[in-house]
C-alpha positions as CSV (number, residue, x, y, z in Angstrom):
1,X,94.5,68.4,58.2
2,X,97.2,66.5,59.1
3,X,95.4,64.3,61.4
4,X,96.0,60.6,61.2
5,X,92.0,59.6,61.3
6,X,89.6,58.8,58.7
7,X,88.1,62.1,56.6
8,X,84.5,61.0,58.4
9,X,86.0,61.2,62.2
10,X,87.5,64.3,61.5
11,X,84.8,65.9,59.9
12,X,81.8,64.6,62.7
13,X,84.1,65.2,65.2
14,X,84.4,68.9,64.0
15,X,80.7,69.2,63.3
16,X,80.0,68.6,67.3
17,X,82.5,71.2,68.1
18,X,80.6,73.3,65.6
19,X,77.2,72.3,66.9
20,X,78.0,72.9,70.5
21,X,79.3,76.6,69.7
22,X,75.5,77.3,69.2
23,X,74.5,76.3,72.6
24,X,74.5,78.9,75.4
25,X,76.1,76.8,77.7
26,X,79.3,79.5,77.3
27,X,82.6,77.2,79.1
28,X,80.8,74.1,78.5
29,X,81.4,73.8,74.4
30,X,84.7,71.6,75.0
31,X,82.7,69.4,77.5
32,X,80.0,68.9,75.6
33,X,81.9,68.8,72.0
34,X,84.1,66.1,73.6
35,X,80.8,64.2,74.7
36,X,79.0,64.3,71.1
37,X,82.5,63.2,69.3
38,X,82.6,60.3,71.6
39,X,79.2,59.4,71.4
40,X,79.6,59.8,67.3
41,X,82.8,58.3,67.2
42,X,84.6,61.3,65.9
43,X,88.2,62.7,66.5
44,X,88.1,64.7,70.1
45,X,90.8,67.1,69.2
46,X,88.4,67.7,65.7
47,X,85.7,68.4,68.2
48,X,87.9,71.0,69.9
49,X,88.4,73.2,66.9
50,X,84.8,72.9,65.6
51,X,84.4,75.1,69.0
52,X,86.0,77.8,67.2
53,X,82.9,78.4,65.1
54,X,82.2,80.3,68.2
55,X,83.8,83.2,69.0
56,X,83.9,86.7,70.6
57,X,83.1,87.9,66.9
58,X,80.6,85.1,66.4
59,X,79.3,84.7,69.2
60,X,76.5,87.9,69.1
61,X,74.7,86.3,66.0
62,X,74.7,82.8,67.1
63,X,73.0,84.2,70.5
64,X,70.8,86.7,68.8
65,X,69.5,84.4,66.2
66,X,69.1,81.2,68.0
67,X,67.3,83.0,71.0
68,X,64.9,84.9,67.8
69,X,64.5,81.1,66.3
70,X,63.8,79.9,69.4
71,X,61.1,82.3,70.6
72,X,59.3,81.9,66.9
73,X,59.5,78.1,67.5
74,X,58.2,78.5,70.8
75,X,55.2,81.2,69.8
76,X,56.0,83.4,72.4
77,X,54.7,86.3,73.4
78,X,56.3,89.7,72.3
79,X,56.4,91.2,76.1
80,X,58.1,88.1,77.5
81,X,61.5,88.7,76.3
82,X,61.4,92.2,77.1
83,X,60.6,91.3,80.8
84,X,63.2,89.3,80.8
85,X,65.6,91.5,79.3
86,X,65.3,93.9,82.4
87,X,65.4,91.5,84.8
88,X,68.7,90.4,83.6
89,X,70.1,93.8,83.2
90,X,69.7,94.4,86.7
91,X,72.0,91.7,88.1
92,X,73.1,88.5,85.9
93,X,74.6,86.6,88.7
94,X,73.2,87.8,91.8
95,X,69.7,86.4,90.5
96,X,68.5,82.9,90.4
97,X,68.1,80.2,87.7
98,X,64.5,81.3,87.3
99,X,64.8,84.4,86.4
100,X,67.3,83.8,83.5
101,X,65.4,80.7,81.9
102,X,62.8,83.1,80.0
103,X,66.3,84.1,78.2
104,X,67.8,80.4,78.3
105,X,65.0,78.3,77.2
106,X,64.4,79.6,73.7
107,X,68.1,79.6,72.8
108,X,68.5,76.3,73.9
109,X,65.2,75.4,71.4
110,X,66.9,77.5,68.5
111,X,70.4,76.3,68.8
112,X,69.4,72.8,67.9
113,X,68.0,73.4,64.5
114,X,70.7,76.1,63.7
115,X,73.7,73.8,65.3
116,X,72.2,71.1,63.5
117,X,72.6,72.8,60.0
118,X,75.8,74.6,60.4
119,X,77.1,71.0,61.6
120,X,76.2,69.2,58.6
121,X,78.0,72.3,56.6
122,X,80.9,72.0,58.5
123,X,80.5,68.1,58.1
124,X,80.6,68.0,54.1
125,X,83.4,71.0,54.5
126,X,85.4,69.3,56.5
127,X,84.9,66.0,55.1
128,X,85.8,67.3,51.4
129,X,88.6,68.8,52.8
130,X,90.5,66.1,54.5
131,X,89.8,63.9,52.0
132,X,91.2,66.1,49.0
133,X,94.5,67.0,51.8
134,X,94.9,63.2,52.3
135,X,94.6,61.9,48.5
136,X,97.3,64.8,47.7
137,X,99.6,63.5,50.6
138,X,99.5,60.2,49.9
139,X,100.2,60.9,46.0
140,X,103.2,63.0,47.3
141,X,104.5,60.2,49.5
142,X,103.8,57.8,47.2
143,X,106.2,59.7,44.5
144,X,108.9,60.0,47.0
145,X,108.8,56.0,47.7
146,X,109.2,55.4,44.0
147,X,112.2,57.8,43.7
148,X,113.8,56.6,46.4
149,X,113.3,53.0,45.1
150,X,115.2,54.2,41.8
151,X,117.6,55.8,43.3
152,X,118.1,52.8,45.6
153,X,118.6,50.4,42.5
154,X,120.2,52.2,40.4
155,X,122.8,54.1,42.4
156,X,125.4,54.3,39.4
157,X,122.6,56.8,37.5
158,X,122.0,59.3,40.4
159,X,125.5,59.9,41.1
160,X,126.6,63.5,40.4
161,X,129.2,63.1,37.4
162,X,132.2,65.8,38.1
């Protein structure tokens, strides 16, 4: 809240944090968050925290329901994914690009219409937010100037009488 951007930089820049959670590019969100802020012209460190929207408790329904979107968007077939499946269970890392893209592919396809929404969420959210934090700040200093303007020029009242 308290940083010193406009209420439409924070909040884009915290919707592409927010969109790149939903990718399944797992130690690339910062990267590409960073990238889409810049691009958008939102705040970077914005960007960072919209990551947060993926997490360890998170991240299990972003991955099952983009990968389910993307196979519906996709129309593929029903033994595909369970092929798949057992090839991956059988050695992640010690297999090659191929035979994880079956997996990859749809959840790539699904996390750009379910990024895409849950960005514009966080983008009205956020934008709200800020916007309401900043007013109220601003009103607050605002106050303060004008008392300390009366206090300045009229010393003689503001004196504690003993």
């Amino acid at each position: 809240m308290r940083l010193t951007a406009t209420p439409h930089a924070i909040a884009i820049g915290f919707a592409a944090g927010a969109f790149a959670s939903f990718t399944p590019l797992i130690g690339f969100h910062f990267l590409l968050s960073f990238s889409l802020a810049w691009v958008l012209r939102g705040n970077l460190i914005a960007a960072a925290f919209g990551t947060a929207v993926g997490n360890p408790l998170t991240f299990p329904l972003i991955w099952a329901s983009t990968y389910q979107l993307g196979h519906m968007i996709l129309n593929l077939d029903a033994d595909v994914p369970g092929a798949a499946h057992a090839e991956l269970h059988s050695g992640l890392f010690s297999r090659s690009f191929d035979s994880i893209w079956p997996v990859l592919k749809p959840m790539f396809i699904g996390a750009i219409p379910m990024g895409t929404v849950t960005g514009i969420v966080c983008y009205y959210l956020v934008y709200k937010s800020v916007e309401v934090y900043q007013r109220r700040r601003q009103l607050k200093l605002d106050q303060r100037r004008a008392q300390n303007l009366t206090d300045v020029q009229d010393p003689a009242q503001n004196s504690p009488t003993r």
